[in-house]
N, C-alpha and C positions, 0 to 999 in steps of 0.2 A: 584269633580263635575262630575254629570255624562248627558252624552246628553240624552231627552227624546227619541232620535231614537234606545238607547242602555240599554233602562229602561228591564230589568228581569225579571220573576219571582224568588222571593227569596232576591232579593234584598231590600234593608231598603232607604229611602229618606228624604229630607223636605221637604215640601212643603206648603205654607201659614205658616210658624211657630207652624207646625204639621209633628210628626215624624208617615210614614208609615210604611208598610210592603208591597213590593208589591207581589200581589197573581197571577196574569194573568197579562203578555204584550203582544200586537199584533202592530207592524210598519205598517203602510201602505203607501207605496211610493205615493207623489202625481206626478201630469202628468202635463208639460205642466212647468207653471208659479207658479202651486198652489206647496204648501210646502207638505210635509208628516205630517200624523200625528200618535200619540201613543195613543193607546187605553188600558185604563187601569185600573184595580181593584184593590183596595188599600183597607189595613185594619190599622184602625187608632192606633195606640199601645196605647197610652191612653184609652182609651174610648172603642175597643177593635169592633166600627162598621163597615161595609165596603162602600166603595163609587170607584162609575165609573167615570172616567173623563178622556178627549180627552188633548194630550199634543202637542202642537207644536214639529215638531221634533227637531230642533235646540235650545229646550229651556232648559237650566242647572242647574240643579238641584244639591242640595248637598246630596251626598252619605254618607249612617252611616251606619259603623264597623259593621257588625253580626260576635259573635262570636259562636263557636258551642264547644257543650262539650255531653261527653257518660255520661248517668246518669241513676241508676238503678232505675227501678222502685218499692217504696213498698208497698205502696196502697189507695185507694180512697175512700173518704167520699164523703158527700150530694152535696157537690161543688166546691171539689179539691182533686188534683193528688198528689200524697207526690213524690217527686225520693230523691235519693242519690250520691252525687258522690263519688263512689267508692274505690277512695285512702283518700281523705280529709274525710268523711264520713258526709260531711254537706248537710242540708236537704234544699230541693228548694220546695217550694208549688207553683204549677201550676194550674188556675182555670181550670174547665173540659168546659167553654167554649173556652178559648184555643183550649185545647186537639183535643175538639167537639167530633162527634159520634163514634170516632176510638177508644176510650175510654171502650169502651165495652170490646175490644180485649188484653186489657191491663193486664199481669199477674205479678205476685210479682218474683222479682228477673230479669225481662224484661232488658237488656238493649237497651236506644233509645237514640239518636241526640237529643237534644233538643238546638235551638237557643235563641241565645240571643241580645237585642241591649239595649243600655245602662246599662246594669246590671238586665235587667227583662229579662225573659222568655216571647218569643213571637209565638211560635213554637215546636211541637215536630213533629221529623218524623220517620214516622214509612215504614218496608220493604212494598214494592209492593204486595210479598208474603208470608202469612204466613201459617203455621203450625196449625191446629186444630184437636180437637178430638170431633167425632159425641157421643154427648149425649144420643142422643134417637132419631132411626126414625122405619118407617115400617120395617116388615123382610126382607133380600134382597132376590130379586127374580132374576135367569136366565135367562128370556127368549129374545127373539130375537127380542129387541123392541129397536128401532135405537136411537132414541133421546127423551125417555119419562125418567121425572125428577121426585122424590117425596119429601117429605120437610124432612128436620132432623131440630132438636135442638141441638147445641153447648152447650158446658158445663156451657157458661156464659149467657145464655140465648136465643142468637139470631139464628132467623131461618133461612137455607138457603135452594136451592133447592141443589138436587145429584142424580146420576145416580140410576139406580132399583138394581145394585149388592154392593152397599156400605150397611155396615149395624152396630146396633151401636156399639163402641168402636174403629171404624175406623180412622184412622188420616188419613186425605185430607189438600191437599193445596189449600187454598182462594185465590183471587185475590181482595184484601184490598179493594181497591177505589168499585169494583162492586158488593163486595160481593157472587160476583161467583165462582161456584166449577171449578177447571183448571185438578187436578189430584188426584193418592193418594199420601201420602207422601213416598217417596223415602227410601228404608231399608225396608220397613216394606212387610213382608210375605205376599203375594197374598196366600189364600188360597180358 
């Protein structure tokens, strides 16, 4: 049992005889006489939709096991992620609504965390930062132009902005969640 004032992100629950996932928690202490409360974004593992709802703090909830395992990744069709785990070589199909839009970034031989509670996949998580190589963008330019960006395309399609001296066949480091250029990738020759 876990108190709603101690609810997590990451962490699995019941609640109503519904097994969550919780995605965002925020405590908010009350003042006075009134109690706190938990504000909370849940994703129902069954059914896979999410819902916000206000918890009492002192209300107790039963907490469920997430287990987490490294699984490689090998590759995806019209509606799911195949992975592998590595020593066992057994195959787990993960829908790409799971996955969701991170899925783009997904390459073969990838290894990710992917959780689990009851035995399903509920979760895969992926670094903060990762590693890409520019596709294709304009030629890079020199000049002394402080913070103008231009688009490239990524090998798997998706576009981002980057600075005017990157150019393509550059590996840069993304920042996952915003999709933003952060640097170039580390090792690689500034010429």
């Amino acid at each position: 049992m876990v108190l709603a004032s101690q609810m997590r992100a990451g962490m699995a629950i019941v609640f109503e005889n519904q097994t969550y996932r919780v995605v965002a928690a925020e405590y908010h202490p009350g003042q006075g006489r009134m109690g706190g409360v938990t504000h909370a974004r849940l994703q129902n593992i069954d059914t896979g939709t999410f819902w916000e709802h206000s918890f009492r703090s002192e209300l107790r909830l039963p907490e469920v096991a997430i287990e987490r395992q490294s699984l490689q990744f090998l590759y995806m069709d019209a509606d799911r992620c195949c992975f592998m785990h590595p020593e066992t070589y057994e195959q787990t199909e993960i829908a790409n609504a799971i996955v969701g839009p991170r899925a783009a970034f997904l390459e073969p031989g990838m290894t990710l965390a992917v959780q689990f509670v009851k035995g399903r996949p509920v979760n895969v998580l992926f670094p903060d930062v990762i590693e890409v190589k520019i596709a294709d963008t304009a030629p890079a330019t020199h000049q002394q132009v402080d913070s103008s960006f231009k688009p490239a395309r990524l090998g798997n399609g998706v576009e981002v902005m980057v600075p005017q001296f990157i150019k393509t066949g550059d590996m840069i480091r993304l920042d996952l969640e915003t999709r933003k250029y952060m640097d170039r990738a580390r090792g690689e020759r500034q010429g």
